[in-house]
Structure formats: structure tokens, C-alpha cells
C-alpha positions, 0 to 999 in steps of 0.5 A: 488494539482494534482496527477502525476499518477491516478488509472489507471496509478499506476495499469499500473506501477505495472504490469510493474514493479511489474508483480509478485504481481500487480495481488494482488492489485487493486487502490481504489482511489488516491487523493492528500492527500491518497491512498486506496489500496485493496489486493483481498485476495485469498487462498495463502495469508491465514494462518492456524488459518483462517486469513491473513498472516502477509506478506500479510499484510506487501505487501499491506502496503508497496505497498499501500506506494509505489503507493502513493509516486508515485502518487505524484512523478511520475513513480520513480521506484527506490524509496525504502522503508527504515523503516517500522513498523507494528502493528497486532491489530486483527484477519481479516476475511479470506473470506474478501478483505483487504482495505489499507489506506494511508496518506503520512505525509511528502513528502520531496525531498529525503525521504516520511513518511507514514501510512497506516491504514488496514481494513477488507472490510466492518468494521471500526476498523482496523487490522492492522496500519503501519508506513513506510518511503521511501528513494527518489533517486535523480533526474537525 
């Protein structure tokens, strides 16, 4: 299956449409069946205790989502996320990127089910896993 939108492309949409945080994120890759995501982790997404907060957790799991629905369906900036559910497993390393892993398990006409696996770059057991599903609005 080719991709309706790259790398490139994804990052280009989100500093269109998303200028506010497509600072945070940058594409690792986007291939038919997942999409890496990296939060370049900066003092603001820190929290006393010396980790990352949880809603830095949750942008790069709903944006990691969003870029993937995306790459599949194109540029559909309306599609909106209507479930999401995070579980914080460990303590990630403040000084360290977040990698966000997602695997799109069901991609229909009008809703996308998702999960996004996230890691301290670096290490193999996750952070955190989350379960999002998007709602796709209809073709014009």
C-alpha cells in the first residue's frame, strides 16, 4: 500500500494547521502499517519529580495518531480524535526524546482505531501505551 502523505509532507501539514506545537514533533518514518513520532522533549514538557508530563505524553500519542490516519487518508484536517486511553507504565528519562509508536488496527470509512506504544529513546520497554480511536468525517 502506498502512503497518501510522507514524512515531509505530514510534518508540512502540521505546521500548517497545527503551528502551535509542529515545533514539538518531528516524523521518524511513516510506512503503510505504522508511524513513528518523536517529541523533542524540552524544559516545558518536564514536571517536578524529573519526568515528562503526563499531557506531553498524551499530545505526542494523539498527534502520533493523527499523522498516521493522515498519512493513509490524506490531508483531512478535520478528523478528530473521539476516544483515547492512556496507561503510564514508568518514569521516562527527562533529559531524553519520547519515541511514539503507532500501529493503525482498523482503518474504516468513518472511524480509525489505533495504538501508540511510547518510548524513552533509547530503551525497549515502553512508558506508556495508549488506545485512541478517531472519528473520519465524510467525503465532500
Amino acid at each position: 500500500m502506498t502512503l497518501a502523505l510522507d514524512g515531509p509532507a505530514l510534518e508540512s501539514l502540521m505546521e500548517e494547521i497545527f503551528p502551535q506545537v509542529s515545533g514539538d514533533f518531528t516524523v521518524v518514518h511513516a510506512r503503510a502499517d505504522s508511524l513513528c513520532l518523536r517529541l523533542k522533549v524540552e524544559e516545558r514538557h518536564l514536571r517536578p519529580g524529573g519526568t515528562v508530563s503526563g499531557p506531553s505524553m498524551f499530545a505526542l500519542a494523539d498527534c502520533a495518531m493523527y499523522l498516521a490516519v493522515l498519512s493513509r487518508i490524506g490531508p483531512v484536517a478535520l478528523a478528530v480524535t473521539t476516544n483515547c486511553s492512556i496507561d503510564f507504565m514508568r518514569k521516562p528519562v527527562a533529559s531524553t526524546d519520547l519515541l511514539g509508536e503507532c500501529r493503525l488496527l482498523k482503518l474504516g470509512r468513518s472511524l480509525a482505531v489505533g495504538d501508540v506504544m511510547i518510548f524513552s529513546d533509547g530503551t525497549t520497554d515502553p512508558v506508556a501505551r495508549a488506545s485512541l480511536t478517531y472519528a473520519i468525517p465524510p467525503s465532500r
